[in-house]
mmCIF file of the N, C-alpha and C atoms, coordinates in Angstrom:
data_MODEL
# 
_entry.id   MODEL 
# 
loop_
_atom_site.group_PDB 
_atom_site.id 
_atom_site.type_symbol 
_atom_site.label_atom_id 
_atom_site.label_alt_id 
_atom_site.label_comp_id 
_atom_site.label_asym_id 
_atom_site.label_entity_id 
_atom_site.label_seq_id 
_atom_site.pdbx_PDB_ins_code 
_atom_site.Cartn_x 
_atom_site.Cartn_y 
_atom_site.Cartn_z 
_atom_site.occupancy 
_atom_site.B_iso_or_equiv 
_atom_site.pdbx_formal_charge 
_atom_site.auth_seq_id 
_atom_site.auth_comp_id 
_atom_site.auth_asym_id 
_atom_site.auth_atom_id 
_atom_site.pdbx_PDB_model_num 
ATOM 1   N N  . UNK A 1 1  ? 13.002 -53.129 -54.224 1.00 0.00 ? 1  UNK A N  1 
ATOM 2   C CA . UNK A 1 1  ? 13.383 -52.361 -53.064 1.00 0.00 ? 1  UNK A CA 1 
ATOM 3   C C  . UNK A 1 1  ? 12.957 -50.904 -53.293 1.00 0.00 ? 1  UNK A C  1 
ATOM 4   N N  . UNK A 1 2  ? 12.491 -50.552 -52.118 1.00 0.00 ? 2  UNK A N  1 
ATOM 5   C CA . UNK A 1 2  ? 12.380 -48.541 -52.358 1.00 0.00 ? 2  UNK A CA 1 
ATOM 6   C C  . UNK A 1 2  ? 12.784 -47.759 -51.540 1.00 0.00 ? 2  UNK A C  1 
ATOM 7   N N  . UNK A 1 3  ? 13.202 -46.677 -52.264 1.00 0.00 ? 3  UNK A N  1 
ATOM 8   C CA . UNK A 1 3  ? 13.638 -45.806 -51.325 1.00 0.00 ? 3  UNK A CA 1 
ATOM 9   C C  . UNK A 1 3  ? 12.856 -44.393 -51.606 1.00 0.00 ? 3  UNK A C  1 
ATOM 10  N N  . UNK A 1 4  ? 13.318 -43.735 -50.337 1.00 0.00 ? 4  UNK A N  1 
ATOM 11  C CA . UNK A 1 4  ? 13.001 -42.776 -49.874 1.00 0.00 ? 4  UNK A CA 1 
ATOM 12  C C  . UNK A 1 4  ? 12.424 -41.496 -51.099 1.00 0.00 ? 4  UNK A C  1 
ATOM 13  N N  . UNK A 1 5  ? 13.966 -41.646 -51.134 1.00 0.00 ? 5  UNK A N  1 
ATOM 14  C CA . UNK A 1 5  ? 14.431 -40.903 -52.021 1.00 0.00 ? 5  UNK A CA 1 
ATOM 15  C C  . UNK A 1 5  ? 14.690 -41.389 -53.479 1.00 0.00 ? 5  UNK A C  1 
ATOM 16  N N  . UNK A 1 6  ? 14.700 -40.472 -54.488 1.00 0.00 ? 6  UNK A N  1 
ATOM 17  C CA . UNK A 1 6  ? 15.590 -40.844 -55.710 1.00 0.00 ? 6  UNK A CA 1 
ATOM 18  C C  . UNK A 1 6  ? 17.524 -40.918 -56.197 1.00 0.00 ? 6  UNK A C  1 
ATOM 19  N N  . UNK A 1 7  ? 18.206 -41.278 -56.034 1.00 0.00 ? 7  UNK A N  1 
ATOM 20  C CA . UNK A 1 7  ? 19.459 -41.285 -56.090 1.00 0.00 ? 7  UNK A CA 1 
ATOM 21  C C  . UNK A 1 7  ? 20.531 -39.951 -56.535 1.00 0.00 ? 7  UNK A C  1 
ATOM 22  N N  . UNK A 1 8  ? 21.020 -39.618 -55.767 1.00 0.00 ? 8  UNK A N  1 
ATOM 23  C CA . UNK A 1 8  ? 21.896 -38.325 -56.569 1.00 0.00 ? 8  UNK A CA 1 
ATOM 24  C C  . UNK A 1 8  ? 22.970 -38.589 -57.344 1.00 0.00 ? 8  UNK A C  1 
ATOM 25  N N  . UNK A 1 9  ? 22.872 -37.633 -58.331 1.00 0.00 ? 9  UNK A N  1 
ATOM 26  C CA . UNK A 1 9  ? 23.486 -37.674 -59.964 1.00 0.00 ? 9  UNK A CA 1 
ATOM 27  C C  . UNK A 1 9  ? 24.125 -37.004 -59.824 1.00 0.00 ? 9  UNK A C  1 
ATOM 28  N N  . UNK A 1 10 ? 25.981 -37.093 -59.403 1.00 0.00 ? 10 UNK A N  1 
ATOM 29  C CA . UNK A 1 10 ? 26.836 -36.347 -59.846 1.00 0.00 ? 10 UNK A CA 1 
ATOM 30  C C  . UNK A 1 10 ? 27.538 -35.634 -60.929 1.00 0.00 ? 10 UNK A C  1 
ATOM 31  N N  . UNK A 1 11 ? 27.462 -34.574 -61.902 1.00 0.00 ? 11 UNK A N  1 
ATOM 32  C CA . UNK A 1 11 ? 28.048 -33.729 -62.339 1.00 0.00 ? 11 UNK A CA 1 
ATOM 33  C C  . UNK A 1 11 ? 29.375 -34.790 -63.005 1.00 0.00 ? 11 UNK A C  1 
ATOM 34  N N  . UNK A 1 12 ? 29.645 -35.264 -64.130 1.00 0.00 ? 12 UNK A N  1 
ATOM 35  C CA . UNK A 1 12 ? 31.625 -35.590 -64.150 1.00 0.00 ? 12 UNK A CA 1 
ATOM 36  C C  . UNK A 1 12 ? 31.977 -34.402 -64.819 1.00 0.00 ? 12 UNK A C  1 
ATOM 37  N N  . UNK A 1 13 ? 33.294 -34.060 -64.171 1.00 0.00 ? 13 UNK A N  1 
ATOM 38  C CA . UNK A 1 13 ? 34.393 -32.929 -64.371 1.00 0.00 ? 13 UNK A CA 1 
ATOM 39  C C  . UNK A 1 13 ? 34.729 -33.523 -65.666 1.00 0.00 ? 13 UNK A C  1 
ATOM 40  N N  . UNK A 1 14 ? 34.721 -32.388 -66.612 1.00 0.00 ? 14 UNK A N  1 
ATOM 41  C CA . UNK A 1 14 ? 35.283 -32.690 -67.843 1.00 0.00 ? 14 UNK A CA 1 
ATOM 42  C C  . UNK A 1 14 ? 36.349 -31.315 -68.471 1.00 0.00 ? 14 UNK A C  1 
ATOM 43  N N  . UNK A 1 15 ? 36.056 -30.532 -67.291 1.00 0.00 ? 15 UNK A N  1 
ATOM 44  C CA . UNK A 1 15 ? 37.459 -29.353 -67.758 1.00 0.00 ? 15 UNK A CA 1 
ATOM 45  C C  . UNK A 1 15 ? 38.718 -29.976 -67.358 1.00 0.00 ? 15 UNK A C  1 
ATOM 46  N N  . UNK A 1 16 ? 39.539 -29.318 -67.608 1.00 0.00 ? 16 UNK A N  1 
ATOM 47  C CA . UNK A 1 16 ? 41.322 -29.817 -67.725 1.00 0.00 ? 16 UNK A CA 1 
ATOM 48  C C  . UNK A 1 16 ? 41.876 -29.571 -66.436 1.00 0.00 ? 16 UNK A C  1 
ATOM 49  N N  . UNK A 1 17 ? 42.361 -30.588 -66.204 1.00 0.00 ? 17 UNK A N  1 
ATOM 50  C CA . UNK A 1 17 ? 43.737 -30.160 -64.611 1.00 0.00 ? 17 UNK A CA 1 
ATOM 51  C C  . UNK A 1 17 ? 44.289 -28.846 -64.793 1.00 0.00 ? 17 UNK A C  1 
ATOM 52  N N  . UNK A 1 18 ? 44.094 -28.454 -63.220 1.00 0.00 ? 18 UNK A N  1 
ATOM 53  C CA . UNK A 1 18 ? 44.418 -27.719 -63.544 1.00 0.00 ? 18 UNK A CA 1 
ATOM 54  C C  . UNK A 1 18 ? 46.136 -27.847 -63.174 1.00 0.00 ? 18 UNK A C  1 
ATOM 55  N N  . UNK A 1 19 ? 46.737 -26.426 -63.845 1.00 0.00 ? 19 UNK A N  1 
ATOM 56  C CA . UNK A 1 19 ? 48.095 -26.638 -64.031 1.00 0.00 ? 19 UNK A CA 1 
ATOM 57  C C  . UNK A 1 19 ? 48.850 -25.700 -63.088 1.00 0.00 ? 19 UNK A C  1 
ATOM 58  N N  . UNK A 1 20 ? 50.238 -26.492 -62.108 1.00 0.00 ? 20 UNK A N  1 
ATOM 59  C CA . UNK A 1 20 ? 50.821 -25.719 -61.257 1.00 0.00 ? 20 UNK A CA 1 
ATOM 60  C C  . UNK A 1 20 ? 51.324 -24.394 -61.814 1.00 0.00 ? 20 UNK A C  1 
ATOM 61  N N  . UNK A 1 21 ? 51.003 -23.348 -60.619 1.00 0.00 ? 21 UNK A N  1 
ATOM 62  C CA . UNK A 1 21 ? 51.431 -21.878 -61.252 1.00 0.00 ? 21 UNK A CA 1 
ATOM 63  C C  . UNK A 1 21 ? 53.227 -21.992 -60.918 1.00 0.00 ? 21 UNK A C  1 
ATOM 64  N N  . UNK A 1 22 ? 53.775 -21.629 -61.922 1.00 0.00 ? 22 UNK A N  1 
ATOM 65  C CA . UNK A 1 22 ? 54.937 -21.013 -61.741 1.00 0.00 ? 22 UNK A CA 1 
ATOM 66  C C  . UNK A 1 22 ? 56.089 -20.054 -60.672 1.00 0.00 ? 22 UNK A C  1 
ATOM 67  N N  . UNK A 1 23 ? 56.874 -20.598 -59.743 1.00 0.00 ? 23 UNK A N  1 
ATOM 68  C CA . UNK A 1 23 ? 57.346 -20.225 -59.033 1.00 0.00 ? 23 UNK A CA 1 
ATOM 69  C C  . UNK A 1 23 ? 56.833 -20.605 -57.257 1.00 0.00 ? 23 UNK A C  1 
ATOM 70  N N  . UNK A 1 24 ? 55.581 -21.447 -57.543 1.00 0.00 ? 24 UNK A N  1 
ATOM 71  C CA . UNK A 1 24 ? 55.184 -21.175 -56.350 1.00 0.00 ? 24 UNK A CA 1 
ATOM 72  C C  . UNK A 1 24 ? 55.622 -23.097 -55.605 1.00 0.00 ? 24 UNK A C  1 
ATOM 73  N N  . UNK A 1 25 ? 56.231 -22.830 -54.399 1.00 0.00 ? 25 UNK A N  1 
ATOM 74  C CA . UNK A 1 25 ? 57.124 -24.874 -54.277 1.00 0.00 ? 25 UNK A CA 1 
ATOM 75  C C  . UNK A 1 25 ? 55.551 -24.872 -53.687 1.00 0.00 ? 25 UNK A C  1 
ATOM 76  N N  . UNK A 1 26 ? 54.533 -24.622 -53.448 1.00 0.00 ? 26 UNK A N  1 
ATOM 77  C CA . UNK A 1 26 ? 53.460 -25.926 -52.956 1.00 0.00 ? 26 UNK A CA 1 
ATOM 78  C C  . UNK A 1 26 ? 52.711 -26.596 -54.293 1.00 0.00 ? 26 UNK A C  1 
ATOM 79  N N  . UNK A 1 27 ? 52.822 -25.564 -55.577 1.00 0.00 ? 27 UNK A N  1 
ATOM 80  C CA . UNK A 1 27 ? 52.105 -25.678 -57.007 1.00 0.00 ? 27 UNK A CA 1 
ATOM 81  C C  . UNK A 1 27 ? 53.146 -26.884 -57.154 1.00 0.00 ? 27 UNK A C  1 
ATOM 82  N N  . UNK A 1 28 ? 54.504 -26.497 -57.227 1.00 0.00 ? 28 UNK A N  1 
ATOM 83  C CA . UNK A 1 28 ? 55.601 -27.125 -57.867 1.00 0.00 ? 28 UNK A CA 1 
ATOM 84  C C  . UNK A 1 28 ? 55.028 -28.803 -56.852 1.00 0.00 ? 28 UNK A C  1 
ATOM 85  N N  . UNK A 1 29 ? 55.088 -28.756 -55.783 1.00 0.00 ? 29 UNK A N  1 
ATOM 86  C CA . UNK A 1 29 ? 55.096 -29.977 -54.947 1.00 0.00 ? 29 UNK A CA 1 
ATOM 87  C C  . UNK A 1 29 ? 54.119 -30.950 -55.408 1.00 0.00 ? 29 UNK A C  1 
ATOM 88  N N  . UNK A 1 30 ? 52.789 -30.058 -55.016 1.00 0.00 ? 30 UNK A N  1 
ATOM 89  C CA . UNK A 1 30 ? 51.403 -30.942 -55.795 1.00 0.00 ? 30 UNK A CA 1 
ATOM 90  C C  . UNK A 1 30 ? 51.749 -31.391 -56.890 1.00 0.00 ? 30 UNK A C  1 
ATOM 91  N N  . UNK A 1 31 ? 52.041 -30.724 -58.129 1.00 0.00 ? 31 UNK A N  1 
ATOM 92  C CA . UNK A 1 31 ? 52.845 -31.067 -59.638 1.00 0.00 ? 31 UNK A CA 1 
ATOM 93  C C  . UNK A 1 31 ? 53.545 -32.237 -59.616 1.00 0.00 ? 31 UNK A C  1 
ATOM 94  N N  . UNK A 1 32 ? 54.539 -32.708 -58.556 1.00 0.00 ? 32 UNK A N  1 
ATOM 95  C CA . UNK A 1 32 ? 55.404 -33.597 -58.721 1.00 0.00 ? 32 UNK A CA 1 
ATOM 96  C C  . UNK A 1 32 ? 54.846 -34.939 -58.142 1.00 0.00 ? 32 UNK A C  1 
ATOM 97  N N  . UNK A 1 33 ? 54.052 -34.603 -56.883 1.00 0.00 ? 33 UNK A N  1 
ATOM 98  C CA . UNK A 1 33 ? 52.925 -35.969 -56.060 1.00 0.00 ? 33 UNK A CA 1 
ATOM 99  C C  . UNK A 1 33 ? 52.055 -36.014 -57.455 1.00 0.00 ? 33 UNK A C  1 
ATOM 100 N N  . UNK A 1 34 ? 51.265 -35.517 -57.776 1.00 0.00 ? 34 UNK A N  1 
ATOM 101 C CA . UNK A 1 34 ? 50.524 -35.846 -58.950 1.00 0.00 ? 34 UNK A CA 1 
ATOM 102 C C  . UNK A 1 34 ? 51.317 -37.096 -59.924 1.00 0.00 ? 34 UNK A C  1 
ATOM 103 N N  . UNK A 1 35 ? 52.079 -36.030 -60.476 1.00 0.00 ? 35 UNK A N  1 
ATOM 104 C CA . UNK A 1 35 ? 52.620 -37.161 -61.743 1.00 0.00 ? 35 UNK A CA 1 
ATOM 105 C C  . UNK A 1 35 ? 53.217 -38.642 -61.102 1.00 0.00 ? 35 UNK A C  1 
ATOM 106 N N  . UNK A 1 36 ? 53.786 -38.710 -59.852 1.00 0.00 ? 36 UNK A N  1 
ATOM 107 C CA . UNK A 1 36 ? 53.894 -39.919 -59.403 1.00 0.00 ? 36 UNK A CA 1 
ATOM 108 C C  . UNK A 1 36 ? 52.518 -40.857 -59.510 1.00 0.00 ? 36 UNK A C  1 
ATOM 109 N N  . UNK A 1 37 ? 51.676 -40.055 -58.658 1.00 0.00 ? 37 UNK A N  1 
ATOM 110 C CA . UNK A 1 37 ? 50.854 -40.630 -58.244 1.00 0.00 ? 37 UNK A CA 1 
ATOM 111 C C  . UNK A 1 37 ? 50.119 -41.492 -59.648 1.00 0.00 ? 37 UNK A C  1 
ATOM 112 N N  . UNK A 1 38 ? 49.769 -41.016 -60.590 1.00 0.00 ? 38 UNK A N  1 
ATOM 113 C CA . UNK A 1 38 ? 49.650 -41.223 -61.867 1.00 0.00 ? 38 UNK A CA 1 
ATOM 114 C C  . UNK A 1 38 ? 50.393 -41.977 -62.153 1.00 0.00 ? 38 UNK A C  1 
ATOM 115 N N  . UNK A 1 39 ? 52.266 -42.003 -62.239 1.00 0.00 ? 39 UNK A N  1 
ATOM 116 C CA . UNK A 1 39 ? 52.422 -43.420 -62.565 1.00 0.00 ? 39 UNK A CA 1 
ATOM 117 C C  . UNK A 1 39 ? 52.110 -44.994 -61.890 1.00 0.00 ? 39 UNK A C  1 
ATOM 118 N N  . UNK A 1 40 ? 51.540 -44.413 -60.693 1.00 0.00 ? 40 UNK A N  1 
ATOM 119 C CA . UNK A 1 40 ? 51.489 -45.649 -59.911 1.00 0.00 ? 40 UNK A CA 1 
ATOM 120 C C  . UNK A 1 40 ? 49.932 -46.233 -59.941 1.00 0.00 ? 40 UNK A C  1 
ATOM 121 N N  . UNK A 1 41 ? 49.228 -45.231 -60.825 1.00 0.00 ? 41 UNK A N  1 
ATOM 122 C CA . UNK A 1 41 ? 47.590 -45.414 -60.977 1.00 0.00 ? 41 UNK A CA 1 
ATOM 123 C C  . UNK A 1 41 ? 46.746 -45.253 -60.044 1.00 0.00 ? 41 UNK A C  1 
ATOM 124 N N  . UNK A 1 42 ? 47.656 -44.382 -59.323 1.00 0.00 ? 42 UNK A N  1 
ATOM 125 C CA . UNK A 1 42 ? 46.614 -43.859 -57.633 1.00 0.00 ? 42 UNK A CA 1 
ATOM 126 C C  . UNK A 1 42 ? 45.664 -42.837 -58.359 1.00 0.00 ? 42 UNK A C  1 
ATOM 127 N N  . UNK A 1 43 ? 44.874 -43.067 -58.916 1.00 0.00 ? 43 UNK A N  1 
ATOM 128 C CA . UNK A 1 43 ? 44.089 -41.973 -59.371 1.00 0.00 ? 43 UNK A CA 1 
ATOM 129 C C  . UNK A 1 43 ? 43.251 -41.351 -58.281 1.00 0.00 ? 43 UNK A C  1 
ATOM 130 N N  . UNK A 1 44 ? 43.085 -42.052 -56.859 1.00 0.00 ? 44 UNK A N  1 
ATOM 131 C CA . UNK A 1 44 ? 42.410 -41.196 -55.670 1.00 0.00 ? 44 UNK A CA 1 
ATOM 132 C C  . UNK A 1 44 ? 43.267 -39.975 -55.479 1.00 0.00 ? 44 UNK A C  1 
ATOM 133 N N  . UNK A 1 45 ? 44.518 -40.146 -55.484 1.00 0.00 ? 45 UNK A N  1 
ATOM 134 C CA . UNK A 1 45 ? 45.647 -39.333 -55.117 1.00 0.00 ? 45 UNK A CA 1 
ATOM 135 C C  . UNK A 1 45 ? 45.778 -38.070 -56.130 1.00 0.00 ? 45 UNK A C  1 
ATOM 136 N N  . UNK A 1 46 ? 45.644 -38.506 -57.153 1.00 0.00 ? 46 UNK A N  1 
ATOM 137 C CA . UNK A 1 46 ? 45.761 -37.567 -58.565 1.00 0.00 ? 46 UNK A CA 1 
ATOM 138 C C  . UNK A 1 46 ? 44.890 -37.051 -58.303 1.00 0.00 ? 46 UNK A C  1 
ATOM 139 N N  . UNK A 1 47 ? 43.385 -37.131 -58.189 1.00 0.00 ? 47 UNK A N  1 
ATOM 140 C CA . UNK A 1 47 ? 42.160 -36.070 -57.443 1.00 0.00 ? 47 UNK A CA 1 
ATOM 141 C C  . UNK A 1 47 ? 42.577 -35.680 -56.591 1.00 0.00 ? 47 UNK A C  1 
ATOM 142 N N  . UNK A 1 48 ? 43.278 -35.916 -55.748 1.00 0.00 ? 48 UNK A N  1 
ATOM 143 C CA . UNK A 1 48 ? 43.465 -35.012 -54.290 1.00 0.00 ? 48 UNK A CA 1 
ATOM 144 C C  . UNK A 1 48 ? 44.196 -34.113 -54.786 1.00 0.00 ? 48 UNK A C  1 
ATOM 145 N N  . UNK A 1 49 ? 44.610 -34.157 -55.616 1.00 0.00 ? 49 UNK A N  1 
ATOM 146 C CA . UNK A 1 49 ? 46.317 -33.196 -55.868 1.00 0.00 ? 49 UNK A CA 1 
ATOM 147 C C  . UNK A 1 49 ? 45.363 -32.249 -56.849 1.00 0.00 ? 49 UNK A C  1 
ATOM 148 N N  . UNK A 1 50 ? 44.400 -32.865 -57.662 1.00 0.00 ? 50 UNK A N  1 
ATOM 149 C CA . UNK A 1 50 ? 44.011 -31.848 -58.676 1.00 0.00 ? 50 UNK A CA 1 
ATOM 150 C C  . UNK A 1 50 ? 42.957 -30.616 -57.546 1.00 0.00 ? 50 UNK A C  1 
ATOM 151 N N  . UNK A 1 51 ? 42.490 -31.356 -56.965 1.00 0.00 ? 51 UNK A N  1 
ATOM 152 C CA . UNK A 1 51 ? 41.510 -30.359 -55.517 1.00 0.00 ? 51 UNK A CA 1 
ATOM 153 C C  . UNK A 1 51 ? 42.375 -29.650 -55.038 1.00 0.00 ? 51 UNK A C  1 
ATOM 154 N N  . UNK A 1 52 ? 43.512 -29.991 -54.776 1.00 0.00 ? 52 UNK A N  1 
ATOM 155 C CA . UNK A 1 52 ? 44.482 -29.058 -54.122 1.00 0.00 ? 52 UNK A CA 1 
ATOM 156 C C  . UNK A 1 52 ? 44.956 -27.995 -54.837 1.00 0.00 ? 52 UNK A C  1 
ATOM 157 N N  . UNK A 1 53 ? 44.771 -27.993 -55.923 1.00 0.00 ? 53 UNK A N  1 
ATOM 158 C CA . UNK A 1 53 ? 45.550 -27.548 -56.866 1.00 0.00 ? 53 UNK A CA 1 
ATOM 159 C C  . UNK A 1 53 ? 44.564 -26.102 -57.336 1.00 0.00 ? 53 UNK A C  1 
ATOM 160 N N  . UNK A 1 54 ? 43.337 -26.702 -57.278 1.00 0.00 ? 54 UNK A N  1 
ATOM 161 C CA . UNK A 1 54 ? 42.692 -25.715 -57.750 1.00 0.00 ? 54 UNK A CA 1 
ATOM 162 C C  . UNK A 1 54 ? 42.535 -24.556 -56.671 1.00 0.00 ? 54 UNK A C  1 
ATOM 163 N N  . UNK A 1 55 ? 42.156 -25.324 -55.426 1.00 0.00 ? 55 UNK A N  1 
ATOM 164 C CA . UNK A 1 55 ? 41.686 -24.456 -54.295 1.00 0.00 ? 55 UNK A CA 1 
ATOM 165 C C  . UNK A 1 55 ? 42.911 -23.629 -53.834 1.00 0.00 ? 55 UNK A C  1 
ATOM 166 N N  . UNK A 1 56 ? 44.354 -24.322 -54.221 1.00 0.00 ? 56 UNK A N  1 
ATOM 167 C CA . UNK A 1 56 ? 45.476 -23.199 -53.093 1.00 0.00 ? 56 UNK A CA 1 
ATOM 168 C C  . UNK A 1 56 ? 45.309 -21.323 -53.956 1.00 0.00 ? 56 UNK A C  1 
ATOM 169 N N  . UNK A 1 57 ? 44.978 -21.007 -52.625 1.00 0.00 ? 57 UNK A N  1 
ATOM 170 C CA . UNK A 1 57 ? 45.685 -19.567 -52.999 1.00 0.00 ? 57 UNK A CA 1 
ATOM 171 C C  . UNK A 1 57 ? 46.876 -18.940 -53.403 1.00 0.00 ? 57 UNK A C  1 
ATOM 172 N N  . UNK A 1 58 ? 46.441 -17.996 -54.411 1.00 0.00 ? 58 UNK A N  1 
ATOM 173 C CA . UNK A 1 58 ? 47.840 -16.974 -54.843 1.00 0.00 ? 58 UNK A CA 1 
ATOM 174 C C  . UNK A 1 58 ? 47.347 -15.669 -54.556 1.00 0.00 ? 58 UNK A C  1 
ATOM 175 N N  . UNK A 1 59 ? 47.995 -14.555 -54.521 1.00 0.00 ? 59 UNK A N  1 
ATOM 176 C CA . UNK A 1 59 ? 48.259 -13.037 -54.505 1.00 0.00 ? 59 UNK A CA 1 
ATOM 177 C C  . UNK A 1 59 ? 47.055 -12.839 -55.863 1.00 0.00 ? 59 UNK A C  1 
ATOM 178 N N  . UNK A 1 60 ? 46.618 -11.743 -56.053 1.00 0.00 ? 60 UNK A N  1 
ATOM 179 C CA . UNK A 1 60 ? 46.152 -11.584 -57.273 1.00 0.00 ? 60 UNK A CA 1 
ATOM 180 C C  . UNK A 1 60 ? 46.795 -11.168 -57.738 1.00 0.00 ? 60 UNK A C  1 
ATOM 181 N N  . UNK A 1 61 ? 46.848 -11.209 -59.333 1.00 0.00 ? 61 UNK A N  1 
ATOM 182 C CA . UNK A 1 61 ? 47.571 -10.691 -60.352 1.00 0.00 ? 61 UNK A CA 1 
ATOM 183 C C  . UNK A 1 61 ? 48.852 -11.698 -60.453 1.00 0.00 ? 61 UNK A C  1 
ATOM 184 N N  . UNK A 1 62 ? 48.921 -12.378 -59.445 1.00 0.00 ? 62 UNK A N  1 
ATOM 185 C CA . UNK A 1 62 ? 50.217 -13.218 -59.387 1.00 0.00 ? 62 UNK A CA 1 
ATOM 186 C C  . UNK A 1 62 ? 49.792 -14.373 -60.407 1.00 0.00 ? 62 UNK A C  1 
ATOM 187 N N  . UNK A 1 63 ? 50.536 -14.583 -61.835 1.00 0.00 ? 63 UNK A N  1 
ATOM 188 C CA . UNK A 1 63 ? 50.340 -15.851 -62.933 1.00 0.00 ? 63 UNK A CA 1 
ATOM 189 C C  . UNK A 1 63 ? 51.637 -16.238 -62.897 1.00 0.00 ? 63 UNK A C  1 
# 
C-alpha cells in the first residue's frame, strides 16, 4: 500500500506530572479526579487532568 505521505512521529512526554499548586481548589480538584482516575486505570482521564494541569493559569509569582 502507499501513501501520500510518510507517517507522523509523535514526541513521548517523558517529563514528570505536573504537580497541583497549593491553595488553588481547581489544582486541588484536578489532583483529586486524577488520582481516581488512576485508580480506575482511566489513563485517558489522567492525561486530561495532566493537560489541565499544566495549562491552568496562576498570578505570577504565585507558587
Amino acid at each position: 500500500m502507499t501513501y501520500a505521505q510518510p507517517p507522523v512521529e509523535l514526541p513521548l512526554r517523558t517529563d514528570p506530572e505536573p504537580e497541583p499548586m497549593a491553595g488553588c481548589g481547581v489544582c486541588a480538584a484536578l489532583g483529586g479526579q486524577r488520582r481516581e482516575a488512576r485508580l480506575l486505570s482511566d489513563h485517558s482521564t489522567v492525561s486530561d487532568c495532566n493537560v489541565e494541569l499544566r495549562n491552568h493559569p496562576h498570578p505570577e509569582g504565585a507558587a
